[in-house]
N, C-alpha and C positions, 0 to 999 in steps of 0.2 A: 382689558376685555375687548372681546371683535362685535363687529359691529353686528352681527347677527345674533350673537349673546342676548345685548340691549336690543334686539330689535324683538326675541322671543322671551324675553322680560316682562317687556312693554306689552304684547299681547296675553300673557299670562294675569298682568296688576289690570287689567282694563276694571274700569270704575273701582277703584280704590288708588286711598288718599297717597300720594308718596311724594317724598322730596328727591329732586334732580341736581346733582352738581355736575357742571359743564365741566372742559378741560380748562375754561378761561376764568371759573372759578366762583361764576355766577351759581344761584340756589334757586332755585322755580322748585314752589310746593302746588300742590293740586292736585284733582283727579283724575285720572286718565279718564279721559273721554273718547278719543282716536287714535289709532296708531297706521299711519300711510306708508307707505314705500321708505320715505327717509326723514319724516317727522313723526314727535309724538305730540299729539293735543293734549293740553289738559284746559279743565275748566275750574274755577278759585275756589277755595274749598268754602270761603263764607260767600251771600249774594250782598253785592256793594249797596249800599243804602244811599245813595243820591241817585239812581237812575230811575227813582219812581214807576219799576215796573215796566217802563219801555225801553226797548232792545233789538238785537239780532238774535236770533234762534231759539228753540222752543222754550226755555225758563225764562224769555225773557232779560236773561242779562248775556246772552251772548255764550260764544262756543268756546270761550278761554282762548289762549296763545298757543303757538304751535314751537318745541325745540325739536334742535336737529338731531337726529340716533348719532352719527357718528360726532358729538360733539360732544357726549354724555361721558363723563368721569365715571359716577358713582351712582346707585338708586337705590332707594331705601324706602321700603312704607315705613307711613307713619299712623300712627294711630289715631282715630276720632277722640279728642277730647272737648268739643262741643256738643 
């Protein structure tokens, strides 16, 4: 798939759950939170339980990790089962 594919993917799943495989084979699950010029952000689908509440960005645990579009294999939502 071209990179504009994933990049109107990514803008379509924004704030829902999906899993990410890279082409190096790596798996990032989480929810779309941004999608920029050549990343997508996601943010963890649970809130980590040692950070006591203090953080980067409005919930409090931060604005999740950023992957690259053009480095996206496959994407798939995945469903809330929490």
């Amino acid at each position: 798939m071209s990179f504009s594919h994933y990049h109107a993917l990514c803008h379509r799943y924004r704030g829902r759950a999906v899993q990410i495989r890279t082409v190096d084979g790596r798996i990032h699950r989480g929810i779309i939170h941004h999608v920029s010029g050549n990343r997508v952000f996601l943010r963890p689908l649970r809130r980590p339980r040692n950070f006591g509440g203090f953080g980067y960005g409005g919930w409090g645990w931060g604005f999740g990790w950023g992957v690259a579009i053009g480095s996206i294999a496959a994407l798939a939502l995945i469903p809330f089962f929490w």
